[in-house]
C-alpha positions in Angstrom: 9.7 -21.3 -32.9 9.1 -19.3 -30.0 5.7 -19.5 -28.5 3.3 -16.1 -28.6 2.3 -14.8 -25.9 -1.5 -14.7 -25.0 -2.9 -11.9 -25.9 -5.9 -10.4 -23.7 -8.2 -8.5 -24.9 -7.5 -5.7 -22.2 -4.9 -3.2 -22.6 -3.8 -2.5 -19.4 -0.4 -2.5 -17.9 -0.4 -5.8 -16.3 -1.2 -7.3 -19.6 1.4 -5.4 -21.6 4.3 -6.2 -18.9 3.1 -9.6 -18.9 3.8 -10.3 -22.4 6.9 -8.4 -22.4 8.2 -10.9 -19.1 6.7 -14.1 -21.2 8.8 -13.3 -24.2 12.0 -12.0 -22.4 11.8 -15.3 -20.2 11.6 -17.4 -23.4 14.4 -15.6 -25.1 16.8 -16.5 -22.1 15.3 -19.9 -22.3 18.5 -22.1 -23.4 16.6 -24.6 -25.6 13.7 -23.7 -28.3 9.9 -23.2 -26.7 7.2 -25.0 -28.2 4.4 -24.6 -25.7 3.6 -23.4 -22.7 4.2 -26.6 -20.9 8.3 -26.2 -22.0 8.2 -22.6 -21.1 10.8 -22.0 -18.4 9.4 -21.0 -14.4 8.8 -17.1 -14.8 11.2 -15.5 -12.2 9.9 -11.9 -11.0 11.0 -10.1 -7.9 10.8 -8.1 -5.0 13.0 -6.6 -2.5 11.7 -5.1 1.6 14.5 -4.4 4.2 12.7 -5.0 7.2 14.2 -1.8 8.6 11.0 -0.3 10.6 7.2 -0.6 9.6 7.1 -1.3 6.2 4.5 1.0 4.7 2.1 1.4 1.7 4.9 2.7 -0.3 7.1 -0.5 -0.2 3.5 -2.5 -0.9 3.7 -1.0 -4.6 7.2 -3.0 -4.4 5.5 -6.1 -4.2 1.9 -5.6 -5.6 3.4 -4.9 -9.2 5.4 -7.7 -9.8 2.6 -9.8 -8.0 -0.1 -7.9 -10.6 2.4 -9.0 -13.6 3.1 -12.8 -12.0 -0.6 -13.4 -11.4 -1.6 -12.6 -15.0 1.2 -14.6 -16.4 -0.3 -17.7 -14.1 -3.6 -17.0 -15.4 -2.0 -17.6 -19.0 -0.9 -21.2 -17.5 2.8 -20.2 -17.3 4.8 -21.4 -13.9 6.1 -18.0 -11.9 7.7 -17.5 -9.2 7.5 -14.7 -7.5 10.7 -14.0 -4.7 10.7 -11.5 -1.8 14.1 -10.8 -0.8 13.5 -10.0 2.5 16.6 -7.4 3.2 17.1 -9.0 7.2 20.8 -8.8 6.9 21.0 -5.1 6.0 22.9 -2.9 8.6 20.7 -1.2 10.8 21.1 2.3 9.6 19.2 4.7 12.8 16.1 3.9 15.3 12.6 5.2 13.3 10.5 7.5 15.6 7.4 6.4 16.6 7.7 2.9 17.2 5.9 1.5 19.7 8.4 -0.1 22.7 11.4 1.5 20.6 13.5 4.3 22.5 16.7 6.0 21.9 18.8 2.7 23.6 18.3 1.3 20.7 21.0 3.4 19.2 23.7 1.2 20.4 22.9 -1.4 18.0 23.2 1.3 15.0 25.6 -1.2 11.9 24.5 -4.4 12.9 22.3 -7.0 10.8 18.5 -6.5 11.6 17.9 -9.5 12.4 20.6 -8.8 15.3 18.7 -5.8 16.6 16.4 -6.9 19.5 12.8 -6.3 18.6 10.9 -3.6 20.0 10.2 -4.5 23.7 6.7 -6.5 24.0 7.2 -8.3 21.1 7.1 -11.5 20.7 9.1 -12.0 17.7 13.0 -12.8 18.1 14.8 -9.5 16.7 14.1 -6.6 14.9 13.5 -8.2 11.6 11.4 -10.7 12.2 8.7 -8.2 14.3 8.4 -6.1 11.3 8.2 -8.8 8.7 5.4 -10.5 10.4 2.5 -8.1 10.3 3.9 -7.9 6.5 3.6 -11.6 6.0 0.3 -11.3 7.8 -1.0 -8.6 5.3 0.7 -10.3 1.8 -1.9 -13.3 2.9 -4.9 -11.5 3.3 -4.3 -9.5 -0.2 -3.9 -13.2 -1.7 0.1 -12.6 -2.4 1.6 -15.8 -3.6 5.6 -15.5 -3.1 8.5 -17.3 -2.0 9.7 -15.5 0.7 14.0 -15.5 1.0 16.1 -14.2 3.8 19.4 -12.3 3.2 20.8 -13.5 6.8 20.2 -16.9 6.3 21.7 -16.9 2.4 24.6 -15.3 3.4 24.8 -16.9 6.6 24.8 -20.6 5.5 27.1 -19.7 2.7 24.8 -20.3 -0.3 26.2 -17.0 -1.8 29.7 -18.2 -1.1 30.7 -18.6 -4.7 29.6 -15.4 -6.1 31.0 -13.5 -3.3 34.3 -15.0 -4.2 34.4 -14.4 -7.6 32.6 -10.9 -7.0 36.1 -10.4 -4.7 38.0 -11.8 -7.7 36.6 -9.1 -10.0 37.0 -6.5 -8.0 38.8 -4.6 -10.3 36.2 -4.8 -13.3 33.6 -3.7 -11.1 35.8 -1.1 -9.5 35.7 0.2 -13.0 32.1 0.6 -13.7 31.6 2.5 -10.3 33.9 4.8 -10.9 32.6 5.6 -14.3 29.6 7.5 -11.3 31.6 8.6 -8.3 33.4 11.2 -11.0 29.9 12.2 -12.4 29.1 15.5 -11.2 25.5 16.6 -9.7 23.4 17.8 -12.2 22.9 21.3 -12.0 19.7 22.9 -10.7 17.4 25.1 -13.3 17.2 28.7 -12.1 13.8 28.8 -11.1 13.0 25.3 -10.8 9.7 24.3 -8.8 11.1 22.2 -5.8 10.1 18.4 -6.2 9.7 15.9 -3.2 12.7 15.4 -1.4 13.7 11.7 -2.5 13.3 12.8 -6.0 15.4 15.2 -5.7 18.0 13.3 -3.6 17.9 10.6 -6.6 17.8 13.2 -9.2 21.3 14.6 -7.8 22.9 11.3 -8.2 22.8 9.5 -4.8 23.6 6.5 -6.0 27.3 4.8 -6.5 28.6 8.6 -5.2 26.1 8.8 -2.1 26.4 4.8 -0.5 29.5 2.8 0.4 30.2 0.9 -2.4 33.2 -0.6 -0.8 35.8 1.8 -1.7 38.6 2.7 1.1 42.5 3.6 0.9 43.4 -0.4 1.0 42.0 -0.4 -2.2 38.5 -1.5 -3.6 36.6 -4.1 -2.0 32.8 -5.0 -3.0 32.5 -7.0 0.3 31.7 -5.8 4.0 32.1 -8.0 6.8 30.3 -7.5 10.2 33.0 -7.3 13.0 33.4 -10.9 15.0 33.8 -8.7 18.3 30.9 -5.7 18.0 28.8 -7.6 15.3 28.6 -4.1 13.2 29.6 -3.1 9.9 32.1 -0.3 10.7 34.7 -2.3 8.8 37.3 -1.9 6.5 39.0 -4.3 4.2 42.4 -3.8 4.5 44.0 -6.7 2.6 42.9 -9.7 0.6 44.7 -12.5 -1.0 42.9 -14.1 -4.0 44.4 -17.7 -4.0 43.8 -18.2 -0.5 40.9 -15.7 0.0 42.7 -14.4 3.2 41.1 -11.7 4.1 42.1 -8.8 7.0 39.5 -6.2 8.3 39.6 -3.5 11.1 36.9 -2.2 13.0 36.8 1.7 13.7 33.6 1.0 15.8 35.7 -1.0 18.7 39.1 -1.6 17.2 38.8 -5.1 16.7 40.8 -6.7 13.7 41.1 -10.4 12.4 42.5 -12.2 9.4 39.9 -14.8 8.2 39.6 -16.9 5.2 36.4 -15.9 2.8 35.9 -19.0 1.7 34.5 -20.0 5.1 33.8 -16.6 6.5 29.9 -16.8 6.1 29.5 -13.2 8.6 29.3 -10.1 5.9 27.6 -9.7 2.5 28.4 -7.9 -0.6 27.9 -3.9 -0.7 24.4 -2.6 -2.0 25.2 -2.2 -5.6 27.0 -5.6 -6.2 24.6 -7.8 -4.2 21.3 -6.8 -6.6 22.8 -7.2 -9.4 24.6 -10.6 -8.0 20.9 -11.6 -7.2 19.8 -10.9 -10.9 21.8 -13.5 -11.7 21.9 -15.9 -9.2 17.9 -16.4 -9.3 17.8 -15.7 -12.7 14.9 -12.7 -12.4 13.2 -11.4 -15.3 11.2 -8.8 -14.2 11.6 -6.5 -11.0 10.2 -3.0 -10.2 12.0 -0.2 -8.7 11.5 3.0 -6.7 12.7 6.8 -8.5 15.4 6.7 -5.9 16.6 3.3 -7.2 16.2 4.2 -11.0 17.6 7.6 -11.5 21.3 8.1 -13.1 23.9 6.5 -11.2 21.5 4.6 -9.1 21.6 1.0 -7.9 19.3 0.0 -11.2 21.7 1.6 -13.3 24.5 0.6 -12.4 23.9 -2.9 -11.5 22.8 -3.2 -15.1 26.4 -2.7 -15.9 27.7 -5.0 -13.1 24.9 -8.4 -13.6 27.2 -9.1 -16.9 30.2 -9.6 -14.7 27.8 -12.2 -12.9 26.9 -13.7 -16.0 23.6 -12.6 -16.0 21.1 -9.5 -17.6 19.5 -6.9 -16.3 15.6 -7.8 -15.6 12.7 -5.4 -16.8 12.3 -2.8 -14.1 9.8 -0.8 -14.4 10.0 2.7 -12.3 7.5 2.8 -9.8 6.0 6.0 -8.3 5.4 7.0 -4.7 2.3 6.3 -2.8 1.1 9.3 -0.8 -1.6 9.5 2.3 -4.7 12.1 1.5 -1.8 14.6 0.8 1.1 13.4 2.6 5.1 13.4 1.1 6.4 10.3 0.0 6.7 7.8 2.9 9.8 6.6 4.3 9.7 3.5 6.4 13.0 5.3 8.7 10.0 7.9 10.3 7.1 7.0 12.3 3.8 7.1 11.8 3.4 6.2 8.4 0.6 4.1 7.8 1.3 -0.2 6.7 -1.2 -2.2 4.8 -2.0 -4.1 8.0 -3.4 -0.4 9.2 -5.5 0.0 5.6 -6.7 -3.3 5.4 -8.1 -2.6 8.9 -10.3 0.3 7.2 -11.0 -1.3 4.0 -11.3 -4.6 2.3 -8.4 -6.6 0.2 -10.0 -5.9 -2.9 -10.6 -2.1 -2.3 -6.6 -1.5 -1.5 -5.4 -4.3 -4.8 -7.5 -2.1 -7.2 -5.9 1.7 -5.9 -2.5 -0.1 -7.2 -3.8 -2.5 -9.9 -5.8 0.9 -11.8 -2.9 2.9 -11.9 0.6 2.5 -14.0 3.4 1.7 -12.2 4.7 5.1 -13.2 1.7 6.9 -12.0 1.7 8.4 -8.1 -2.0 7.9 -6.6 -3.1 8.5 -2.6 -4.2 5.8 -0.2 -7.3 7.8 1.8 -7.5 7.3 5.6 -9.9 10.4 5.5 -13.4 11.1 4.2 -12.0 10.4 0.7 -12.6 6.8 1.3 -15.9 6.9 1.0 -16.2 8.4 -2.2 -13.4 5.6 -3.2 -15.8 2.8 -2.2 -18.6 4.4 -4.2 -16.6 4.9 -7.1 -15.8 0.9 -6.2 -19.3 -0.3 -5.9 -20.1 1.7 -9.0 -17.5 0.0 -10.9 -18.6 -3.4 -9.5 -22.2 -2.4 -10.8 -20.6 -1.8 -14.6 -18.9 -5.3 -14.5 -21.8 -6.9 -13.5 -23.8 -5.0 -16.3 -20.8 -5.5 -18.9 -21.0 -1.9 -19.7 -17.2 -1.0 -18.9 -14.0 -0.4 -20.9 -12.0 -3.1 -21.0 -9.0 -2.0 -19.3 -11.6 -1.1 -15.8 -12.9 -4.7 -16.1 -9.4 -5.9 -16.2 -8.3 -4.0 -13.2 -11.4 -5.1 -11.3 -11.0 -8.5 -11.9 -7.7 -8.7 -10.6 -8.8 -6.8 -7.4 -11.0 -9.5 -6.7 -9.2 -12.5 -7.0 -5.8 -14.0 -8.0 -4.8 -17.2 -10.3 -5.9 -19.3 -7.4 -9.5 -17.4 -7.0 -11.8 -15.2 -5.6 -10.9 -13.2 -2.4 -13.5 -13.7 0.1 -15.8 -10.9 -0.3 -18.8 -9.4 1.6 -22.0 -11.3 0.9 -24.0 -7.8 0.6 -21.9 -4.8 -0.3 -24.1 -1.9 1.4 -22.6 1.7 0.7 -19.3 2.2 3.0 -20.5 5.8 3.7 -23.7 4.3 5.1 -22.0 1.9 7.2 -20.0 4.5 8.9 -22.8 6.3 9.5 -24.4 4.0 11.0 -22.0 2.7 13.3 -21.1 6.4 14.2 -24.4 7.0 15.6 -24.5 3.4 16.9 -21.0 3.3 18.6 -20.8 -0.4 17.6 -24.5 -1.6 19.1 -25.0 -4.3 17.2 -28.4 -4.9 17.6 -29.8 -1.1 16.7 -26.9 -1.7 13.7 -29.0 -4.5 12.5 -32.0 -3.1 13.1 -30.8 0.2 11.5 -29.6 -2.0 8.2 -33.1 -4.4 8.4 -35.0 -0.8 8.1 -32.9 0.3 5.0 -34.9 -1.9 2.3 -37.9 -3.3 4.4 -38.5 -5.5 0.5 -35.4 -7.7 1.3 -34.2 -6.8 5.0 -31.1 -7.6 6.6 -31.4 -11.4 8.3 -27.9 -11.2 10.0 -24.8 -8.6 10.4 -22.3 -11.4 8.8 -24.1 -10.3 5.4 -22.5 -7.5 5.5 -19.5 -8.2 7.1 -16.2 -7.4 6.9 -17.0 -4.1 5.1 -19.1 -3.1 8.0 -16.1 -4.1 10.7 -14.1 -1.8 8.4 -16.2 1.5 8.5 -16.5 0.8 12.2 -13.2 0.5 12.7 -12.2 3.7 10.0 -15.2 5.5 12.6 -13.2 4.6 15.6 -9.4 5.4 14.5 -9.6 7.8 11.7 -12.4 10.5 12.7 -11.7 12.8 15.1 -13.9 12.9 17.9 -15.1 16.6 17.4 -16.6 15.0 14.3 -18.5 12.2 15.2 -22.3 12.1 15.9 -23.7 12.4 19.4 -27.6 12.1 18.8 -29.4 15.2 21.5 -30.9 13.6 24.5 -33.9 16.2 24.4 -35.6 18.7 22.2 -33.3 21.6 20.9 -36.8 23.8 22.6 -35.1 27.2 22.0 -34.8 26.6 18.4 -38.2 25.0 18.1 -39.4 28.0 19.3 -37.7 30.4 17.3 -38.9 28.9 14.3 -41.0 30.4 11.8 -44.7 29.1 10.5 -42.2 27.8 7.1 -39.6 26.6 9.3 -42.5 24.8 11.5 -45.1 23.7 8.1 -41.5 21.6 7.3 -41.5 20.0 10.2 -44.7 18.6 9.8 -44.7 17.8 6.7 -41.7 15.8 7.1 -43.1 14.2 10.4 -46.4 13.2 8.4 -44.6 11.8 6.2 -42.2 9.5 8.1 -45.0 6.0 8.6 -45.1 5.8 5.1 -41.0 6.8 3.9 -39.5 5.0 6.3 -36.8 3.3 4.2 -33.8 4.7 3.3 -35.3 5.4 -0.8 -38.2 6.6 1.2 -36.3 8.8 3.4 -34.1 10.2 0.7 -37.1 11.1 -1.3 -39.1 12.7 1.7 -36.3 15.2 2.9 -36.0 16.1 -0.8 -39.3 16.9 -1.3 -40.4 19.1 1.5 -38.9 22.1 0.4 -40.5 21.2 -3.2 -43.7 20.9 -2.0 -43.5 24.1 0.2 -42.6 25.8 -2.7 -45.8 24.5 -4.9 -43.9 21.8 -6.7 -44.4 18.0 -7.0 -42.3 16.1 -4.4 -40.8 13.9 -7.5 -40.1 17.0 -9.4 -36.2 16.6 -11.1 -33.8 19.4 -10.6 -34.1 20.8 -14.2 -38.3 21.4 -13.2 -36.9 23.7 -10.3 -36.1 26.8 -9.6 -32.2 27.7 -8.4 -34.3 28.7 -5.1 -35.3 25.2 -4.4 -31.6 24.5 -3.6 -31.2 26.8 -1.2 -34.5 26.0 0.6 -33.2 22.5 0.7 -29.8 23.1 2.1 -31.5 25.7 4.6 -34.1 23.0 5.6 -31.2 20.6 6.1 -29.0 22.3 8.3 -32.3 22.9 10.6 -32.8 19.2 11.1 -28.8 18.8 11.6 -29.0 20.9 14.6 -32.5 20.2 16.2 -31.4 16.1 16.3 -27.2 16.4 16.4 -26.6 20.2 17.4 -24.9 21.5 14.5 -25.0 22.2 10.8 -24.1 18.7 9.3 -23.6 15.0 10.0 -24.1 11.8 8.3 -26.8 11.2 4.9 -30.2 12.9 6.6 -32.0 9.5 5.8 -29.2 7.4 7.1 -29.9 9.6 10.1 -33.4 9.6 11.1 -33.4 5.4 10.6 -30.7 5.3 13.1 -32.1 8.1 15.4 -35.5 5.4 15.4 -39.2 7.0 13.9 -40.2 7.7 18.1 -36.5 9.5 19.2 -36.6 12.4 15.9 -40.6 12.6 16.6 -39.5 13.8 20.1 -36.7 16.0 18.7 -38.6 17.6 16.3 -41.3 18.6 18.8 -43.9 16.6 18.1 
């Protein structure tokens, strides 16, 4: 009798996948399960090609099989989760934007990656490898446990030997489910219809078997493409192939080159696109793997190679469709342009746990924005409110299950900041401080004087974060630059209100100066002006008292940084320092 899955008590997506992986797993299992000590090893995948900067889009590739594999380990089930890394793809065209990277590189357009010379000051040994390391680099720091497997070296030491033979074998069968798609026409547009993103569209049209090489030429049908012995690219063509003695003749329209070689010792080619997943379905046995909209749509690779893994032997695993990941309102992101941000360039802005939550609280299915803009600090409050909830046990189940795999894995806890201050605060604060770490900690020590700051490391690496975000993201016509002296035309121009504000707020500063302190001081000048109490709530006020606040704000804005906003007011007068705003405000 099969065993049960665990149930959780959540009912979020990484649960339901996970018991829908533990049972398929079992039911493929050739004997019957009794525990979960004879369970088979849990096989989920992923797939990068290595082909330029691989971005935050091609981290939802990885993230939610490694969302779905954690949970299953946490159930005490043995996974393994495999990265394909796509290294012996053909290099298709040089990605703008890429530091060291100039149109020479052109030349090398149809070889393997990993026989494309790496951008120049690297110091990794071809194009491949440079681009998988800051990867690798970023997969340990979000506490990604995977077995990492390159396509060059399979193919290269001949471990796929066997199923590229009999793929050659079968040619004809899977000849036949191709062709079911190159004769499917493109479906028709809707008179009318509202444009959708670009990829979409391309993998709404069909750009599957019909778009790619799937081997097909005039020789005949081949699924395998061999790099040429002379040019190393892929401009090849089969042109005849013996099955008993797997003699094999290709040409090469790139340099002209031609040779007879025999496949079953050939090791330099691999199987077209939409043979060699599904071969790899079956080879490692995979039970669950995730795939893009342009890999999922009718007559797509997912598609398709469900048809073809059964000529393998094999089944189709569970593949979810995942979603794109925009940037604060960019398209979809294609790792072929520049530019596009990579998880080594978010996690240098925020913490592990802040960027495994964005894709752990949202369905595969569901498209969501990565914020390199002032948005991230209202995701790191929503965060730390969150955090607050868990800590209080007053959240919904699925939340607390998203949060507790943001924070840790199987193996445990991320390491985490000792003392989470507000994000917003931080950047404030180095924004005014320009990275001075002794006015930061004195800034921070000043925030609560009842439990001050001892040392930065407390609040470290979310501070290094917001400095860094300060530093790269916000343009410099935004950041704060404190006056050197008194704004004295403006002092002057003021009003007996506009001066009676001042002072009250200057009176006031020895005994608010905190940052609750603070906070409640600039709120309640204009109260008090007005004839109210200074702890008067918003519903005991008039509309007016809004207004008189925002005007009284936007005054202190330009007499200490010269223009109508900046960082939190309180945040700003403990970094300006009690004597500098004294001297600003004319006192």
């Amino acid at each position: 009798m099969p065993i049960v899955a665990q149930s959780t008590e959540t009912t979020d997506w990484v649960s339901r996948f996970a018991d829908e992986v533990i049972e398929e797993s079992e039911r493929r299992a050739p004997g019957a399960v009794t525990s979960v000590a004879t369970a088979p090893v849990v096989v989920v995948a992923s797939g990068l090609s290595p082909s330029g900067p691989i971005h935050l889009g091609n981290l939802r590739e990885v993230m939610t099989p490694h969302l779905v594999a954690d949970e299953i380990r946490r159930r005490g089930h043995v996974v393994r989760h495999l990265i394909s890394w796509d290294d012996y793809d053909r290099y298709r065209k040089v990605p703008a934007g890429v530091p060291g990277v100039d149109e020479s590189w052109s030349q090398h357009i149809g070889k393997p990656l990993t026989s494309v010379p790496a951008p120049k000051g690297s110091e990794h040994p071809n194009w491949a490898e440079h681009f998988k390391a800051a990867m690798t680099t970023s997969l340990a720091e979000l506490g990604v446990e995977y077995d990492g497997i390159s396509q060059t070296e399979q193919y290269t030491s001949g471990a796929y030997r066997e199923q590229v033979l009999f793929a050659m074998k079968h040619r004809g069968d899977i000849d036949a489910i191709l062709e079911q798609y190159r004769t499917k026409k493109s479906p028709a547009k809707k008179q009318g219809q509202k444009p959708v993103d670009e990829a979409e569209l391309e993998a709404a049209e069909g750009s599957g078997a019909a778009a790619e090489d799937d081997g097909s030429s005039d020789a005949g049908y081949f699924p395998y493409k061999p790099y040429c012995g002379r040019c190393e690219k892929d401009f090849t063509t089969v042109t005849a192939y013996d099955d008993d003695s797997t003699e094999l003749t290709y040409t090469c329209s790139a340099c002209g080159f031609s040779e007879t070689v025999l496949l079953n010792e050939f090791n330099r080619g691999k199987l077209v696109w939409k043979v060699d997943w599904p071969m790899r379905w079956a080879y490692e046995g995979v039970v669950f793997e995730p795939s893009g909209v342009d890999h999922s749509s009718p007559g797509s690779s997912f598609q398709v190679g469900g048809q073809i893994v059964g000529i393998f032997g094999g089944k189709q695993p569970i593949g979810p469709m995942y979603a794109f990941v925009g940037i604060s309102g960019m398209a979809k992101m294609s790792s072929s342009k520049g530019g596009v941000p990579t998880p080594a360039d978010a996690l240098q802005i925020m913490e592990p746990q802040l960027l495994r939550w964005l894709y752990a609280r949202r369905r595969p299915n569901q498209s969501f924005k990565i914020a390199f803009d002032q948005e991230i600090q209202r995701l790191y409050d929503e965060w730390d409110k969150l955090a607050g909830k868990v800590a209080e046990g007053a959240v919904l189940p699925a939340d607390a299950a998203a949060y507790t795999r943001a924070v840790g894995t199987a193996a445990g806890e991320l390491p985490r900041t000792p003392r989470p201050m507000p994000y917003r605060t931080l950047a404030s604060i180095a924004d005014i401080t320009a990275g001075a770490e002794d006015q930061t900690l004195r800034i921070l020590t000043e925030l609560d004087p009842q439990n001050p700051l001892t040392s930065l490391d407390e609040v470290r690496p979310r501070l290094d974060k917001a400095e860094t975000w300060i530093n790269t993201q916000v343009p410099a016509q935004e950041r704060t630059v404190v006056r050197d002296e008194p704004d004295t035309e403006l002092l002057k121009s003021l009003d007996d209100q506009g001066r009676e504000s001042l002072r009250l707020l200057l009176d006031g500063l020895d005994a608010n100066w905190s940052l609750d302190g603070l906070t409640h001081l600039v709120y309640g000048v204009p109260k008090v002006q007005a004839g109210f109490p200074s702890d008067a709530t918003p519903k005991e006020l008039p509309p007016e008292i809004k207004v008189a606040q925002r005007t009284f704000f936007a005054r202190l804005y330009h007499l200490l940084v010269g223009r109508d906003t900046g960082p939190r007011l309180p945040t700003l007068l403990l970094a300006v320092g009690q004597e500098r705003v004294r001297k600003l405000l004319g006192e």
